[in-house]
C-alpha positions as CSV (number, residue, x, y, z in Angstrom):
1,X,0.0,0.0,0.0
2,X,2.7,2.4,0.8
3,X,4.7,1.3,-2.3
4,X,1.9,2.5,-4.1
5,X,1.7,6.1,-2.6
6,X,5.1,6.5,-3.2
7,X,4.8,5.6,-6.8
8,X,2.1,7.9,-8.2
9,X,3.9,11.3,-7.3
10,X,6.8,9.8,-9.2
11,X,4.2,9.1,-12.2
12,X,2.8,12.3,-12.1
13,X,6.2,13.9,-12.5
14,X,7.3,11.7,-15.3
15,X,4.4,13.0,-16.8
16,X,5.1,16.5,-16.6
17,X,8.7,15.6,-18.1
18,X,7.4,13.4,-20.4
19,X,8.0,14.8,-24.6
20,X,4.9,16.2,-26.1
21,X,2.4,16.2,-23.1
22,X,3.0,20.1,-23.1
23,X,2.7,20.9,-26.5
24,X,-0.8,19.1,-26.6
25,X,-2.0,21.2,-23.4
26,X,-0.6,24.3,-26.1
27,X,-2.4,22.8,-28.7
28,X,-5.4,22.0,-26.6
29,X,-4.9,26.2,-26.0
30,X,-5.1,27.1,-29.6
31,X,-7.8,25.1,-30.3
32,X,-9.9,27.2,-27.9
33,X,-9.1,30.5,-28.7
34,X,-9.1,29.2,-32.5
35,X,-13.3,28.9,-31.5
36,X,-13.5,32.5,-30.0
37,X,-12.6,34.3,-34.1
38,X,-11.6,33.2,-37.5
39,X,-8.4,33.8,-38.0
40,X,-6.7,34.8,-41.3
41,X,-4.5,32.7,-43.5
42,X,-2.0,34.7,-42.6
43,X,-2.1,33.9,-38.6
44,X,-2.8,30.0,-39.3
45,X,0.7,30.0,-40.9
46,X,2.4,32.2,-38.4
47,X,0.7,30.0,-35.7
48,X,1.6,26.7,-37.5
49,X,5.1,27.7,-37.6
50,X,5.1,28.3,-33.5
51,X,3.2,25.3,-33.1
52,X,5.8,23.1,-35.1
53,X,8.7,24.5,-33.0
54,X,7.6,24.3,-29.9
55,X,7.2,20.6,-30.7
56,X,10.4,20.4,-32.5
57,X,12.0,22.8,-29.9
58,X,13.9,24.7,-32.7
59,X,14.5,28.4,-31.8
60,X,15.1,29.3,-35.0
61,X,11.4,27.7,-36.3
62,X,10.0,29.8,-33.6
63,X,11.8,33.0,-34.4
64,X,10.2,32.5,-38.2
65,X,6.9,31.5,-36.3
66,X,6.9,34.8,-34.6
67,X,7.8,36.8,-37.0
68,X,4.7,36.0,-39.1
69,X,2.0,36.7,-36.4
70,X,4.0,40.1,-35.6
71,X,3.9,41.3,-39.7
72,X,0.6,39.7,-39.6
73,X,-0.4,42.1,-36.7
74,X,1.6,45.1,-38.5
75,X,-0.6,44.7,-42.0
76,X,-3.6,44.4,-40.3
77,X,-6.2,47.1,-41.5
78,X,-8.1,49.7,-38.9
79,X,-11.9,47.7,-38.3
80,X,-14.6,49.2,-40.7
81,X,-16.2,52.5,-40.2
82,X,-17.7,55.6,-41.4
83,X,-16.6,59.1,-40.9
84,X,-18.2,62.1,-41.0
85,X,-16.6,65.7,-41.1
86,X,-18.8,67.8,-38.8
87,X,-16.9,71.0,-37.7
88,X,-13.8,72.6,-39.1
89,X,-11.9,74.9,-37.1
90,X,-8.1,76.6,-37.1
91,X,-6.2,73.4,-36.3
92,X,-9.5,71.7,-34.9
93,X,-12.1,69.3,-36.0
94,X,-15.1,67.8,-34.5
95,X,-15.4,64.2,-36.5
96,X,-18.4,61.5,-36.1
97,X,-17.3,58.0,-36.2
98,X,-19.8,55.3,-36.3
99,X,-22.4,57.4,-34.5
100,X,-20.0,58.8,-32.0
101,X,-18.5,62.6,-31.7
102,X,-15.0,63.0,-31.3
103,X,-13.3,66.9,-30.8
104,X,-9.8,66.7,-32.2
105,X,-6.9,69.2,-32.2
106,X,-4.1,68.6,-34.4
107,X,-2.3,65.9,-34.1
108,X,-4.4,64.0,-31.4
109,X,-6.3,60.5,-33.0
110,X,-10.0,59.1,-32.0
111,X,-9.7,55.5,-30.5
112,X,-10.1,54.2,-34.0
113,X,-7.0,55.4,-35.1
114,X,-7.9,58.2,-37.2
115,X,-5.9,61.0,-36.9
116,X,-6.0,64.7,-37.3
117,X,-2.8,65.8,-39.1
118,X,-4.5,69.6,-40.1
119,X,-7.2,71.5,-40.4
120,X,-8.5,74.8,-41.3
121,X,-12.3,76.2,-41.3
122,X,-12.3,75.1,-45.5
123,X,-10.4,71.3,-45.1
124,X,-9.1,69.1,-42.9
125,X,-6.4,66.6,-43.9
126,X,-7.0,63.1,-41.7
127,X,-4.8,60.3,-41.3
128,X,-6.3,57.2,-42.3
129,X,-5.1,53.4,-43.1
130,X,-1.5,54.9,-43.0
131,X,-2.3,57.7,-45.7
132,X,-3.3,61.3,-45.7
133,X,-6.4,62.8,-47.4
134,X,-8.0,65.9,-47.0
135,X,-12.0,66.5,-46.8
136,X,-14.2,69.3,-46.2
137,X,-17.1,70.2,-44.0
138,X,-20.0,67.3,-44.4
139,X,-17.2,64.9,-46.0
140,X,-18.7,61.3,-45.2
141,X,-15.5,58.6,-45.8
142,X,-15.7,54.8,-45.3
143,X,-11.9,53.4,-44.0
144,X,-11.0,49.8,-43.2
145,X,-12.6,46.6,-43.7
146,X,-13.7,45.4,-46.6
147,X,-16.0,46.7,-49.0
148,X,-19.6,45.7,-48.5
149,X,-21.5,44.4,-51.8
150,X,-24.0,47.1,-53.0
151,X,-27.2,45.4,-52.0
152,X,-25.5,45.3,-48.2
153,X,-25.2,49.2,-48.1
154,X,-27.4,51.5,-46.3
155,X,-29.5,53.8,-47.8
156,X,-27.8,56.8,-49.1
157,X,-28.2,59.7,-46.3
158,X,-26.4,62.5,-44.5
159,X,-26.7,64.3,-41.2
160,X,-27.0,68.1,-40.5
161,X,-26.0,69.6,-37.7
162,X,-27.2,73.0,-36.7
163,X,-24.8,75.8,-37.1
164,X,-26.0,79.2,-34.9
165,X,-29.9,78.0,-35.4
166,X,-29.0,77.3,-39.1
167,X,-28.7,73.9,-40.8
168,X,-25.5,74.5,-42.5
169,X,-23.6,72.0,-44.9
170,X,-21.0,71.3,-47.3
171,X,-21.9,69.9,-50.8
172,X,-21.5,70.4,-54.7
173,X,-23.3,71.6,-57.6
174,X,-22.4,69.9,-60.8
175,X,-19.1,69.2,-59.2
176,X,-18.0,72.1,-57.8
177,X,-18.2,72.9,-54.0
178,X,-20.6,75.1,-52.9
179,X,-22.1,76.2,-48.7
180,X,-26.1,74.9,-48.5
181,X,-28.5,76.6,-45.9
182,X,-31.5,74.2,-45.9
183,X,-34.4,76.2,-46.6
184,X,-37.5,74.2,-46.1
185,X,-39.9,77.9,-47.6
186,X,-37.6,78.1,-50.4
187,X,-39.2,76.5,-53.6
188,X,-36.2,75.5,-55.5
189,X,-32.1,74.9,-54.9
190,X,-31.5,78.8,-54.9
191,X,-28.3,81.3,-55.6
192,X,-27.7,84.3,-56.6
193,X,-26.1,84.8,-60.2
194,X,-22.8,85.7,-59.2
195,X,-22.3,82.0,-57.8
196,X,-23.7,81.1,-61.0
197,X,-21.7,82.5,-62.8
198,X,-18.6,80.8,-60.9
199,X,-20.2,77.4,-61.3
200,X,-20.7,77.8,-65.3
201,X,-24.4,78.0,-65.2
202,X,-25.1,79.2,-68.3
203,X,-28.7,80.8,-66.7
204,X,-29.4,83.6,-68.8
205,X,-29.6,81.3,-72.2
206,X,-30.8,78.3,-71.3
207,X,-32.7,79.1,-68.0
208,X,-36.4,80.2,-67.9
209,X,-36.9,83.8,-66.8
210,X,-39.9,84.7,-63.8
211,X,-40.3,86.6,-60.6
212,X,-40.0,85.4,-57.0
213,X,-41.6,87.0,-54.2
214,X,-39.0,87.5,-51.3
215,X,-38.8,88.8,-47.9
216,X,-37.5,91.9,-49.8
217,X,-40.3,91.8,-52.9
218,X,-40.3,91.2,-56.0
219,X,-37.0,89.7,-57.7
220,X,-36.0,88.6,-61.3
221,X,-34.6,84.7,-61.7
222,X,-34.0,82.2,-64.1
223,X,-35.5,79.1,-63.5
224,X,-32.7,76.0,-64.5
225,X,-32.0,72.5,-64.1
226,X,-28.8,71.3,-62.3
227,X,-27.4,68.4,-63.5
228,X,-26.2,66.8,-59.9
229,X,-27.1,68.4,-56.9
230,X,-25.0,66.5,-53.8
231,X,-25.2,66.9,-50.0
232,X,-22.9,65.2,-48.1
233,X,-22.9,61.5,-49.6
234,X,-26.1,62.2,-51.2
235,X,-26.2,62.8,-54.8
236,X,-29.7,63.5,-57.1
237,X,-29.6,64.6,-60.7
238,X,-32.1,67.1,-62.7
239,X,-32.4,68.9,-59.4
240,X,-34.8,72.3,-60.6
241,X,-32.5,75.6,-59.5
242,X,-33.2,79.4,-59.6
243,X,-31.1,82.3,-60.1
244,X,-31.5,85.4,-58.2
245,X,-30.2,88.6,-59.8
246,X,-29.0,90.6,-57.6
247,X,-26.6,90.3,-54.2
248,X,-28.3,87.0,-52.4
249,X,-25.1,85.7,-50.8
250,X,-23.0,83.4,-51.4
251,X,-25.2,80.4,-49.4
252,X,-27.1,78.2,-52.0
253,X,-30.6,77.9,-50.5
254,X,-31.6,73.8,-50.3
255,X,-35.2,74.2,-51.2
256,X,-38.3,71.5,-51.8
257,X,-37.1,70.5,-55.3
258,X,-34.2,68.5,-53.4
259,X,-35.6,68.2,-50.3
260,X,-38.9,66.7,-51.3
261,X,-36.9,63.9,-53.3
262,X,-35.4,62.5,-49.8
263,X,-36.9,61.9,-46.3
264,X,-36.6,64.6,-43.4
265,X,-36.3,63.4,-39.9
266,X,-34.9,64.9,-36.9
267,X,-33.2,63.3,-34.6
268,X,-31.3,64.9,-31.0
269,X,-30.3,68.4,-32.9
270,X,-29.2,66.5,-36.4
271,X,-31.4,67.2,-39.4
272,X,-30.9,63.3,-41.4
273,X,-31.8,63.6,-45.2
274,X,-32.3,59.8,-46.7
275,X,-32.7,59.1,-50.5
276,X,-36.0,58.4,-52.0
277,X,-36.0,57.9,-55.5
């Protein structure tokens, strides 16, 4: 009986010594973290390579092993999300990042990574996935991850904050960039013709003279069609547009012939526009 005692602590200890019982507790290891994510091809090999020399005990295998998981870590891409350019400031930007509001100064980055190299009240330029691009006010950008198939994506829509009890956004007018105050009494996309004139619009030949009743009376416009009217990372085309003679400012007035092609809703202080038809 006491023989017997004595003998299992010396089993137990020749199995602790004995070859390969600790590489299959690793392996056991692996295996469960294997079931927590998928890993890439790129860690399976890296892992594969660790796992062969630990049973092989060759420092050199392991090295090679190591090596892989660490460039494998290096390449990897920042996780998908969306980006929105809300505020631009000297040398300070106010971003939105998957729904969430982050007040950079230069050179500080939100948890995602994304970092603010510069910025002005006309552009910021934004580090992202290791390279630098620069965006303007209402800029939505999509970094990391792959690209999701067409039917996967969201409607098309973009948010408006309010800017001194103004909705106030970024967007373009047959490519060019132009400042939009929505203007939910204002019939058409409105501007007065020295902006027109800047953006090409050839208003006085091709557009349709009339009068408009303003909070100042009575004022002469040509009645056009805009070829692509976009907001943000909304874009309609054959959007109807007036031109005001006169001084209006240089704000192009968003009125009901964009605005009634999308859906309104307000949400907190954000003014979201989604795409109809």
């Amino acid at each position: 009986m006491s023989q017997s005692r004595r003998a299992a602590p010396r089993s137990d200890a020749a199995a602790r010594h004995r070859p390969g019982v600790g590489f299959r507790s690793a392996q056991a290891g692996l295996r469960l973290s294997s079931q927590r994510r998928v890993r890439s091809p790129c860690e399976r090999t890296g892992g594969a390579a660790v796992a062969s020399a630990f049973a092989a005990r060759d420092p050199s295998m392991m090295r090679r092993g190591l090596s892989i998981l660490l460039l494998c870590l290096l390449a990897a891409p920042l996780p998908a999300a969306e980006v929105v350019v809300l505020g631009l400031f000297k040398d300070f930007a106010v971003l939105e990042v998957d729904g969430k509001r982050y007040r950079l100064r230069r050179g500080e980055s939100t948890p995602e990574g994304i970092r603010l190299v510069s910025a002005d009240s006309e552009r910021a330029v934004l580090e992202l996935d290791g390279r630098r691009e620069t965006h303007r006010l209402g800029s939505r950008i999509r970094v990391g991850g792959a690209a999701r198939p067409p039917e996967a994506r969201a409607p098309a829509e973009v948010r408006i904050w309010p800017s001194r009890g103004m909705y106030l956004t970024a967007g373009s007018i047959n490519g060019h960039p132009v400042r939009f105050l929505v203007d939910t009494g204002a019939s058409w996309v409105s501007m007065g013709e020295a902006l027109a004139k800047r953006l090409g619009i050839d208003y006085r030949y091709r557009g349709e003279p009339g009068v408009a009743q303003t909070a100042n009376g009575a004022v002469r416009l040509y009645r056009v069609t805009l070829d692509r009217v976009k907001v943000g990372g909304l874009e309609l085309r054959n959007v109807t547009g007036a031109v005001l003679e006169g001084d209006v400012g240089d704000e192009v007035l968003l009125g009901q012939s964009f605005l009634n092609r999308t859906t309104m809703v307000r949400k907190g202080q954000a003014l979201i526009l989604r795409k109809r038809f």
